[in-house]
N, C-alpha and C positions, 0 to 999 in steps of 0.2 A: 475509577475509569470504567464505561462502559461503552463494551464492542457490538455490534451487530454486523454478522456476514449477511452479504447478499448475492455470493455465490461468486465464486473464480476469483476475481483482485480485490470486490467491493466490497467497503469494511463502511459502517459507520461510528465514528468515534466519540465519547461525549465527556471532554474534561475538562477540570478545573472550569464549569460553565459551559461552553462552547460545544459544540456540533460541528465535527468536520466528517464530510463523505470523500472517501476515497474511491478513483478509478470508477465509472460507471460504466460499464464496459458494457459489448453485444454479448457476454457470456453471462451476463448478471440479472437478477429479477428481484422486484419486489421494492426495486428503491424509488420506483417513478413517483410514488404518491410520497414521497415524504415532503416535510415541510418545518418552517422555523429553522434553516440551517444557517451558520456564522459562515460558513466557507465549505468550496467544492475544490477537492484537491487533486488532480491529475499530473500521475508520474510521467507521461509519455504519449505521445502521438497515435500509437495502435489503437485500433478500434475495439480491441478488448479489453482495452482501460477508459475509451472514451467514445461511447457509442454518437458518431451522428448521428442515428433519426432519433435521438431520447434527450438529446443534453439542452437542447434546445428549450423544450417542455420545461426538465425540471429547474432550468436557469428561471425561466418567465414562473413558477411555482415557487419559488425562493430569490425573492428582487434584490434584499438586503444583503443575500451572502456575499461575502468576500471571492473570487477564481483564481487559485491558484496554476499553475502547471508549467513545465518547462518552459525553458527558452522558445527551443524552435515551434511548441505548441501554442505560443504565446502570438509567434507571429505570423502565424497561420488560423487565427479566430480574431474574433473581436476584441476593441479596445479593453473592455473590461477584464480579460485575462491577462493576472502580473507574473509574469516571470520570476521564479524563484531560481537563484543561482546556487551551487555549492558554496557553504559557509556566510551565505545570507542570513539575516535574522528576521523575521516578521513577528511583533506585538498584536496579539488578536485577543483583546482581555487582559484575562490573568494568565493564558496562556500562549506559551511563547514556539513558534515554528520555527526549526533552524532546516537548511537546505543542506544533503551532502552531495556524494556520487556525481555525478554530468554526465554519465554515456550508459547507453542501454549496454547490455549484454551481446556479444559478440554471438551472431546466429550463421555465420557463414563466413570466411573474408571475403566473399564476392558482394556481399552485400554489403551498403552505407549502416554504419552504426547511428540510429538519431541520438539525442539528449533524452537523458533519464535521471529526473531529480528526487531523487532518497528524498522525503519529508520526517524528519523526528518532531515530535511533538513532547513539551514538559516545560518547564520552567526553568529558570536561569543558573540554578543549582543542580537542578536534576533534567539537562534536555533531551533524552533519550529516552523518556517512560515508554514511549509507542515508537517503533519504526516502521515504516509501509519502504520496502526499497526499490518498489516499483519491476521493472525486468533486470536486476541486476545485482552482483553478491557483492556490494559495499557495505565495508567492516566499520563501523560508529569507531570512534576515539574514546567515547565515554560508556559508561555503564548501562546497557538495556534491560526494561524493563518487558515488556512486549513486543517480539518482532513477527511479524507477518513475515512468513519465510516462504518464499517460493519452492511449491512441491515437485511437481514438473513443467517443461517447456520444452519447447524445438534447442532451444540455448544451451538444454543443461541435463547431464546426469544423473542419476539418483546421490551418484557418491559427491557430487559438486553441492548436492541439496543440506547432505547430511555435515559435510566438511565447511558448510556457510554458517549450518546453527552452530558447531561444534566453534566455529572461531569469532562468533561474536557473543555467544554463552549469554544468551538472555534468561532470565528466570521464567520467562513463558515463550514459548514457540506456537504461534499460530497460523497453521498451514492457509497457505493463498494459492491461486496459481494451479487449481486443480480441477477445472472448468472442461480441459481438454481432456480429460481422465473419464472413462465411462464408469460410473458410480459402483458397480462390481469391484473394479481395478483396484478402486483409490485406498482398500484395504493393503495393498504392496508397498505401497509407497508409504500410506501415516504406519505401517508396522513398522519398517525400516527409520525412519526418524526419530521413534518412539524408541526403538532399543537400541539406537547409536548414537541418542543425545548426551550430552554432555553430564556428569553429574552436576547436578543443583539447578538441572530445566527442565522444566516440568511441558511435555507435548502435547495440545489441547485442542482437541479438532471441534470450529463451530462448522455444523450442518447449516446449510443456507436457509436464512430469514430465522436464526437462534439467535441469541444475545446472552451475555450475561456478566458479571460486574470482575474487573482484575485490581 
């Protein structure tokens, strides 16, 4: 498997064949020119997972890909965005997309909670290789391999960040989610994740538009 950050939520994914981008957000750079993707996968309706002035572009730059993204994101765009539900399966190849989670992260009770669909990505033996859980700390049932772990948010505490990796114990934690962070900062928080991971998870910070193979 191979990841490429493109800074705050946007991961690009490349397994068992297939190319999925994750969350194109307005906090995100570098993804606009890409091309050749199987599928564009959005957890959530925010505009930091899915920029409208750019998704538009790199929809019409990649004709063939698959749209995934919630519910309610589903039915607020075009027909060609399918709704991926919790415990959905989608065939894309040889690789298999399961849906979990359904609701964003609680940011205030005064405010609406929307739909937020965790995407695992793996195969029918192992479908947890990659998590992206989008704005929200749902725990997989099965074994992770990679989880994109959200660093900070308006949502969430540093100790909510560390007690997320700590309870789904992946063998690689890679920070997302850190876009709101002034790049000074972001040493507080990847130190704190780093020395309160779990034993046997390894904390892996990609700097934006890095890549490298898990």
């Amino acid at each position: 498997m191979r990841i490429a950050h493109f800074g705050h939520s946007c991961l690009l994914v490349e397994s068992h064949g297939r190319k999925v981008l994750f969350d194109p957000g307005n906090f995100s750079h570098g993804f606009e020119g890409i091309t050749g993707l199987d599928a564009i996968a959005v957890t959530h309706q925010h505009p930091d997972h899915i920029d409208p002035t750019r998704i538009e572009a790199l929809i019409d730059a990649n004709p063939d890909a698959r749209l995934f993204c919630d519910p309610q994101t589903a039915g607020q765009r075009a027909e060609r965005w399918e709704p991926v539900h919790a415990g959905q399966v989608v065939e894309l190849g040889e690789l298999r997309i399961t849906g979990g989670g359904g609701r964003h992260a609680v940011i205030h009770p005064d405010l609406p909670v929307v739909d937020n669909t965790v995407f695992q990505l793996g195969t029918a033996e192992d479908p947890s290789q990659f998590v992206h859980p989008g704005d929200s700390l749902w725990v997989p049932s099965t074994p992770v391999g990679v989880l994109a772990a959200p660093a900070a948010a308006p949502w969430m505490r540093i100790s909510e960040a560390v007690d997320y990796v700590r309870s789904v114990r992946p063998r690689t934690a890679l920070p997302i989610h850190f876009g709101i962070i002034e790049p000074d900062a972001r040493g507080i928080y990847f130190g704190r994740l780093t020395e309160m991971a779990p034993d046997g998870t390894e904390f892996t910070v990609l700097s934006p538009e890095d890549a490298r193979d898990f």
